[in-house]
C-alpha positions as CSV (number, residue, x, y, z in Angstrom):
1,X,15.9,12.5,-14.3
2,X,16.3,13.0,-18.1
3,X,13.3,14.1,-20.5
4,X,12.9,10.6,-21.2
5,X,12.2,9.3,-17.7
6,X,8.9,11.8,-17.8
7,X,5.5,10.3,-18.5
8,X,3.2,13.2,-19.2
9,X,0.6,10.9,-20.3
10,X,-1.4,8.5,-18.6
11,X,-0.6,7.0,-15.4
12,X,1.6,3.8,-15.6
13,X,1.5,1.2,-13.0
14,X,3.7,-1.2,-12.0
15,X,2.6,-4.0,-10.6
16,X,4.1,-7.1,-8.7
17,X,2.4,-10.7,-8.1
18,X,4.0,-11.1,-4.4
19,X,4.4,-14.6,-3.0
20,X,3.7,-17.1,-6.4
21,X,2.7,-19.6,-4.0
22,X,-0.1,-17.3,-3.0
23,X,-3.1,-15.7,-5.0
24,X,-1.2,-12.6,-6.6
25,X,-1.2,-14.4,-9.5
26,X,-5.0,-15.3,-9.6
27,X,-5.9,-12.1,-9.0
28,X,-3.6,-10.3,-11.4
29,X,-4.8,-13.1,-14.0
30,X,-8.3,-12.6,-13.4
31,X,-8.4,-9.0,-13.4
32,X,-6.8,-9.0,-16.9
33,X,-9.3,-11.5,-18.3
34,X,-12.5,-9.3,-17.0
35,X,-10.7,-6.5,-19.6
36,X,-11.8,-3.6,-17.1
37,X,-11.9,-0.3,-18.6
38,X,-11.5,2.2,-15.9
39,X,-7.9,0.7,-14.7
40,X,-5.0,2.9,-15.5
41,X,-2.2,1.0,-17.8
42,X,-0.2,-1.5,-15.9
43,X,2.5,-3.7,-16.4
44,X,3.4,-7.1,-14.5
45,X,6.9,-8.1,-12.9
46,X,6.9,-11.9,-13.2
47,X,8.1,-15.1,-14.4
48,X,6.0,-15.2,-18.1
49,X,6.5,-19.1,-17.7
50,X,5.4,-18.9,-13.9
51,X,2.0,-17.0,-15.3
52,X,1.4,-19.4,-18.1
53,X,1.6,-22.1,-16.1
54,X,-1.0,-20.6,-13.3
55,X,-2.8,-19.4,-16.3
56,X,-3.4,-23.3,-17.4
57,X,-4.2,-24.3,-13.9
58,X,-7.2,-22.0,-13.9
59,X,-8.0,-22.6,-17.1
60,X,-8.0,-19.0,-18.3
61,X,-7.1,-17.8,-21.7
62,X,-3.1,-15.8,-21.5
63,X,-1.8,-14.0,-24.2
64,X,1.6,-12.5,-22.6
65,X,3.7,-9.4,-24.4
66,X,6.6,-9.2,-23.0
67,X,8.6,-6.4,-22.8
68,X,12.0,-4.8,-21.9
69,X,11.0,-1.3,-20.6
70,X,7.6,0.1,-19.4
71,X,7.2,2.3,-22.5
72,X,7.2,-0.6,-24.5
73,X,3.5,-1.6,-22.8
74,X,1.7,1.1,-24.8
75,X,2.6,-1.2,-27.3
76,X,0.8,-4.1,-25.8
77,X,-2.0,-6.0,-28.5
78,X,-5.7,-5.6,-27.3
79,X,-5.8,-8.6,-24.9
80,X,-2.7,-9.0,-23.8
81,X,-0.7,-8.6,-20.4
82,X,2.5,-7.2,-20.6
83,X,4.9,-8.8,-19.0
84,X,8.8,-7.7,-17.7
85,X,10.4,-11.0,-17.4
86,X,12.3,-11.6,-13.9
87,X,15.9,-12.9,-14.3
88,X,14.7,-15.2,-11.5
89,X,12.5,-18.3,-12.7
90,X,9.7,-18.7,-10.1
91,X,8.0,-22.3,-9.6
92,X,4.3,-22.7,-10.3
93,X,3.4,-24.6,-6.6
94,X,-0.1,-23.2,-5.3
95,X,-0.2,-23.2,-1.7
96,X,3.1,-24.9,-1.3
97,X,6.7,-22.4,-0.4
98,X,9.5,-22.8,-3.0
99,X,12.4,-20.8,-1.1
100,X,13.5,-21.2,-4.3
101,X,11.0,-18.4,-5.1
102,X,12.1,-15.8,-2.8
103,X,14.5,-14.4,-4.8
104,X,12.5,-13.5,-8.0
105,X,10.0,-12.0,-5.2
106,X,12.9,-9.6,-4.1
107,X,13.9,-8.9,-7.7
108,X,10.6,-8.1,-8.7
109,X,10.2,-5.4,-5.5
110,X,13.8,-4.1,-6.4
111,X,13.1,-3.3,-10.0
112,X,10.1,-2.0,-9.5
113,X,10.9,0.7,-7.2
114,X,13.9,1.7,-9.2
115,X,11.4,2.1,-12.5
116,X,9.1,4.2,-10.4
117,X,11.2,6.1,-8.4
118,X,13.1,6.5,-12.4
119,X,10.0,8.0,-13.2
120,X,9.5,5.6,-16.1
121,X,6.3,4.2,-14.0
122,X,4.1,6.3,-12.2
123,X,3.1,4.0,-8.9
124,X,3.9,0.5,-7.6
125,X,1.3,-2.0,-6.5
126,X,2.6,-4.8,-4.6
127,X,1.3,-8.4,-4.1
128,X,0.8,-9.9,-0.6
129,X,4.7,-11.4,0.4
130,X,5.1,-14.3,2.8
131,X,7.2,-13.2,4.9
132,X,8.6,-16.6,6.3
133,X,9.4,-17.1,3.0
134,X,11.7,-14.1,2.8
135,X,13.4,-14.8,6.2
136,X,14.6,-18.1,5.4
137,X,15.7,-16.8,2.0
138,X,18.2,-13.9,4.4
139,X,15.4,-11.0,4.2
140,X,16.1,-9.0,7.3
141,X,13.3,-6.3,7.3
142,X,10.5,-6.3,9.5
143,X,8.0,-6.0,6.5
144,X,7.1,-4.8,2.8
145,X,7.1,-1.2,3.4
146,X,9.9,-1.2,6.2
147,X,12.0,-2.8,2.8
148,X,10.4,-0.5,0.1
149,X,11.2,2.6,2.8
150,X,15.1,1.4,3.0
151,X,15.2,1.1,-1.3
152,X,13.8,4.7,-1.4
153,X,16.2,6.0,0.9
154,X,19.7,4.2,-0.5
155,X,18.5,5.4,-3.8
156,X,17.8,9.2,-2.6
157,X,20.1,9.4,0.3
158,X,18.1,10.5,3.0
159,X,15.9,8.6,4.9
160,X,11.9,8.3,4.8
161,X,9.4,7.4,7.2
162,X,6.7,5.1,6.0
163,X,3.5,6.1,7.1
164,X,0.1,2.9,6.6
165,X,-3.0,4.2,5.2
166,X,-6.0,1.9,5.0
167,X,-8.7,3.2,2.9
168,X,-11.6,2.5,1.4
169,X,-15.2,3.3,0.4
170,X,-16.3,4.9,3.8
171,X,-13.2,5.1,6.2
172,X,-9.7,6.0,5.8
173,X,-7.3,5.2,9.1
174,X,-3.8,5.6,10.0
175,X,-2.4,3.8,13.2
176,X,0.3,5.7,14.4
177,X,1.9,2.5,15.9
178,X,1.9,-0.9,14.1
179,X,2.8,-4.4,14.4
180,X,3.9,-4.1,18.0
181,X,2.4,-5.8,21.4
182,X,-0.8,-4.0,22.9
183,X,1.5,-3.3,25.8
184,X,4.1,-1.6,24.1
185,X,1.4,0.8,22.7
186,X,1.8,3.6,25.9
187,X,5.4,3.2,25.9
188,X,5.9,3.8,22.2
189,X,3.7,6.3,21.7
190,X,5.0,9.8,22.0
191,X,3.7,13.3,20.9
192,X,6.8,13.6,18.2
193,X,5.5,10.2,16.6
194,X,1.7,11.3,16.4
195,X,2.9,15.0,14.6
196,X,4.9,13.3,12.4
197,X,2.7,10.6,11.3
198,X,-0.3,13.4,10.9
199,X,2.0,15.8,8.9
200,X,2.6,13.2,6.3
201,X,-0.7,12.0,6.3
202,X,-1.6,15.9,5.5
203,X,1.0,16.5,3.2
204,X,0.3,13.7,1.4
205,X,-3.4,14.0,1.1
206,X,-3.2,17.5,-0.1
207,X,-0.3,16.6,-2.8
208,X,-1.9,13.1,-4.3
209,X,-5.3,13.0,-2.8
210,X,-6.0,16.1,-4.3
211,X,-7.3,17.5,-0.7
212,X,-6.1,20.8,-0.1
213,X,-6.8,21.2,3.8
214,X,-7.5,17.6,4.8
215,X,-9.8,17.1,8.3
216,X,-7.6,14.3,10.8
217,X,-9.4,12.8,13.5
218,X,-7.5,11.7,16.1
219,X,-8.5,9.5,18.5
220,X,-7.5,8.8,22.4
221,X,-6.1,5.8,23.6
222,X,-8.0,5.0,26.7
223,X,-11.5,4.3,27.0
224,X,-13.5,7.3,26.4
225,X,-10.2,9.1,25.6
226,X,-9.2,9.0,29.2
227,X,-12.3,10.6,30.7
228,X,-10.2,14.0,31.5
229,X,-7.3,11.7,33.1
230,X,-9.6,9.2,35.2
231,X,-9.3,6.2,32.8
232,X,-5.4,7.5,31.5
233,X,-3.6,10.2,30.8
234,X,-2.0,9.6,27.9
235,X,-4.3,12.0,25.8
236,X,-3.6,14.9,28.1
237,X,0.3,14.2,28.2
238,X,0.4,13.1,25.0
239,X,-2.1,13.2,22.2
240,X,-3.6,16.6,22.9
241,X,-0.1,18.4,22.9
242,X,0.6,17.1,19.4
243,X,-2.8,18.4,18.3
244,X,-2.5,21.5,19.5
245,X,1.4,22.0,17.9
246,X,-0.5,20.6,14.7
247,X,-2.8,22.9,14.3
248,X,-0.8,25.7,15.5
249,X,0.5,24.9,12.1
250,X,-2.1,25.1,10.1
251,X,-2.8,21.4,10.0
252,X,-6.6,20.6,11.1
253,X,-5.9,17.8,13.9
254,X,-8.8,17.4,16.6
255,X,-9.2,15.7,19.2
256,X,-8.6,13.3,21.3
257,X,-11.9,11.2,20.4
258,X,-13.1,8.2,22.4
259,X,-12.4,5.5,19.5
260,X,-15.8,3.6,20.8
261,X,-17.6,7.3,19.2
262,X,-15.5,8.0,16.1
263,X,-16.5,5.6,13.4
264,X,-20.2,5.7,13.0
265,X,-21.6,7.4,9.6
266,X,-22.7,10.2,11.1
267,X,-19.5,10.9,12.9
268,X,-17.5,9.6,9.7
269,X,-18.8,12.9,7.6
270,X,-16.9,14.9,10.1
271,X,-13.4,13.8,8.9
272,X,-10.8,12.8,5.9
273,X,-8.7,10.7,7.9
274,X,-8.7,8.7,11.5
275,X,-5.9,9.3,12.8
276,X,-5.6,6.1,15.5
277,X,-3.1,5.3,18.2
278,X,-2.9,1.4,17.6
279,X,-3.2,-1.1,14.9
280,X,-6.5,-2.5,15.4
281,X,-8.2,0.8,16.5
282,X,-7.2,1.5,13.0
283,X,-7.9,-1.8,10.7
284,X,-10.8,-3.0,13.0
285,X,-13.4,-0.4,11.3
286,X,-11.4,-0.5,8.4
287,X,-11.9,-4.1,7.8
288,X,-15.5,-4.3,9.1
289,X,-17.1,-1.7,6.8
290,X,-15.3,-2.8,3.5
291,X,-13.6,-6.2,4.3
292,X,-12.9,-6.9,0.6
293,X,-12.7,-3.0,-0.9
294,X,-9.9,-1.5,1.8
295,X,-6.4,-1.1,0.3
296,X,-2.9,-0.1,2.0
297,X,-1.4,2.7,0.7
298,X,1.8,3.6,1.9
299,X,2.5,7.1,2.7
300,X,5.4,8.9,3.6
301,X,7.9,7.5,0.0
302,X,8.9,9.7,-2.6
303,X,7.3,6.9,-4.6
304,X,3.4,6.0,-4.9
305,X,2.5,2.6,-3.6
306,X,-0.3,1.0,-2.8
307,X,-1.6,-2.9,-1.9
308,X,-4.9,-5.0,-1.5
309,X,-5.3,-5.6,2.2
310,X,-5.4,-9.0,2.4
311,X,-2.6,-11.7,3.0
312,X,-1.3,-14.4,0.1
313,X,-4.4,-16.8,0.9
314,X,-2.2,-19.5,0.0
315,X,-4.9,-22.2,0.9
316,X,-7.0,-20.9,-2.1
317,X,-4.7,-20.3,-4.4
318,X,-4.6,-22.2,-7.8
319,X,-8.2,-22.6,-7.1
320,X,-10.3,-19.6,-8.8
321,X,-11.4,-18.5,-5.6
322,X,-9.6,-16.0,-5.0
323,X,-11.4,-12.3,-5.1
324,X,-10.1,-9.3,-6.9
325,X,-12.0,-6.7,-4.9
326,X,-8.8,-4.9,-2.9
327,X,-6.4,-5.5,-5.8
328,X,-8.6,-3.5,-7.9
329,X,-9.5,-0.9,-5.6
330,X,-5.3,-1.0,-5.2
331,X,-5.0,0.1,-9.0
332,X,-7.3,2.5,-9.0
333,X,-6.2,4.7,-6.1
334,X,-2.5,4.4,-7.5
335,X,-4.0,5.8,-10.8
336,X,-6.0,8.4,-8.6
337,X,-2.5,9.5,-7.2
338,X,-0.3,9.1,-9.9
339,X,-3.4,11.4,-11.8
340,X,-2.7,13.8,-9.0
341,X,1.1,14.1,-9.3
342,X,2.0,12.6,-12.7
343,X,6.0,13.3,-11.4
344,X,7.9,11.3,-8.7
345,X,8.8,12.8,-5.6
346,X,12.1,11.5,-6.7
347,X,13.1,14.2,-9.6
348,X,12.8,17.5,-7.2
């Protein structure tokens, strides 16, 4: 990257709306207007007539700046959003798909991850996508991060293995499997996937979480993690192996827990990270302690990226309803890690 592709100053995010039809926009609008002060500097990917538009629906007050590069947003007048234009125009339909829309959502995910992984911004935040959307449009990923993984690694030239953190004020998880069926779980579910998944999560934490030797709890699959092989024996065949290779390495791993033990406050103290075997051992606690606070950060990409964790909410959108909470907590951990290692993965 050349000496003008470095940001020593402050953290720069860019930031994209997701799905128009949905309440990215809202949100993004919103948390403009409320002029917080402890966000780090962001720029929007979008359609300025697209935000105008949604900006005269809600009836707020939008003073765009638009600009051609990110470094041009330091330039941005006291009260107003700065704005990259899509070459894409984007409809202004609340709660009704345009597939006409899809491909200004694509080109806004595209350019973004080539600014940041440029180095000209310091961290992505993404939007919530509709995924039905993108199929019928000729997306062929399974998801967001499974298409931000495969820019990182035609960019870089080797491949990278995205890794979903959930975090927020009280609880931090990681499933180690995702969006498959319950009964794929034991099938999928193999000691290499579990030390992979817990070596980036500790790599990670100690590089832009700013945690030196993070503390991963990891819990058991069965009931009671297996009760010693009477309920299962995955955690004996399994789980325990890869925590015991993991902290061979230095990595502190323990476990197996019984997931029905693992999340109360007391226990919570005890650990960074959960370190769970399915998706809704992980996003159940998540969700119940701080519903509207968790976000998804994405580890495992040479590139900082975070997300609210919530969906596009398309029923609400265009409405003012629509609550800023996650998005916000999603800006301020990508300034957190951007803080924590101002220079992209990318450059080395």
């Amino acid at each position: 990257m050349s000496d003008a592709g470095r940001r020593d100053g402050p953290p720069l995010v860019a930031v994209t709306l997701g799905e128009p039809s949905g309440v990215g926009p809202d949100i993004v609008l919103a948390i403009h207007a409320a002029g917080h002060r402890d966000l780090p500097g962001f720029f929007v990917l979008a359609d300025p007539r697209m935000l105008a538009d949604r900006a005269a629906r809600l009836a707020m007050p939008l003073s765009i700046h638009p600009i051609s590069a990110p470094h041009e947003a330091a330039a941005t007048p006291v009260g107003a959003l700065a704005v990259l234009p899509l070459v894409n125009r984007q409809a202004e339909a609340p709660g009704r798909i345009d597939p006409d829309n899809a491909a200004g959502t694509i080109e806004a995910i595209d350019r973004a991850t080539a600014l940041v992984l440029a180095g000209e911004a310091s961290a992505l935040v993404t939007g919530p996508i509709d995924k039905k959307a993108l199929y019928d449009f000729g997306f062929r990923h399974p998801g967001h991060t499974e298409y931000l993984a495969d820019l990182c690694a035609r960019r870089l030239g080797r491949p990278f293995t995205p890794v979903m953190l959930l975090t927020g004020p009280d609880l931090s998880c990681v499933p180690v499997t995702i969006h498959i069926p319950l009964a794929e779980v034991p099938r999928q579910l193999t000691a290499e996937l579990i030390e992979t998944t817990c070596r980036i999560v500790a790599a990670d934490y100690r590089t832009r979480l700013g945690i030196p030797l993070p503390r991963l709890a990891v819990s058991g699959l069965n009931p009671h993690a297996g009760e010693k092989g009477a309920i299962g024996t995955e955690e004996e065949t399994v789980i325990r192996p890869a925590i015991e290779r993991l902290r061979a390495s230095g990595i502190d791993a323990f476990g197996p827990l019984p997931g029905d033990t693992m999340f109360h406050a007391e226990a919570r103290r005890g650990y960074d990270v959960a370190v769970c075997m399915y998706h809704d051992q992980a996003l159940i606690p998540a969700k119940t302690l701080a519903f509207d606070q968790t976000v998804n950060a994405t580890l495992g990409l040479p590139i900082i990226r975070t997300s609210p964790d919530h969906g596009t909410a398309a029923d609400i959108a265009g409405t003012g309803r629509a609550r800023p909470d996650s998005f916000l907590a999603a800006l301020r951990l990508a300034g957190r890690m951007a803080a924590a290692s101002p220079l992209p993965a990318a450059i080395a």
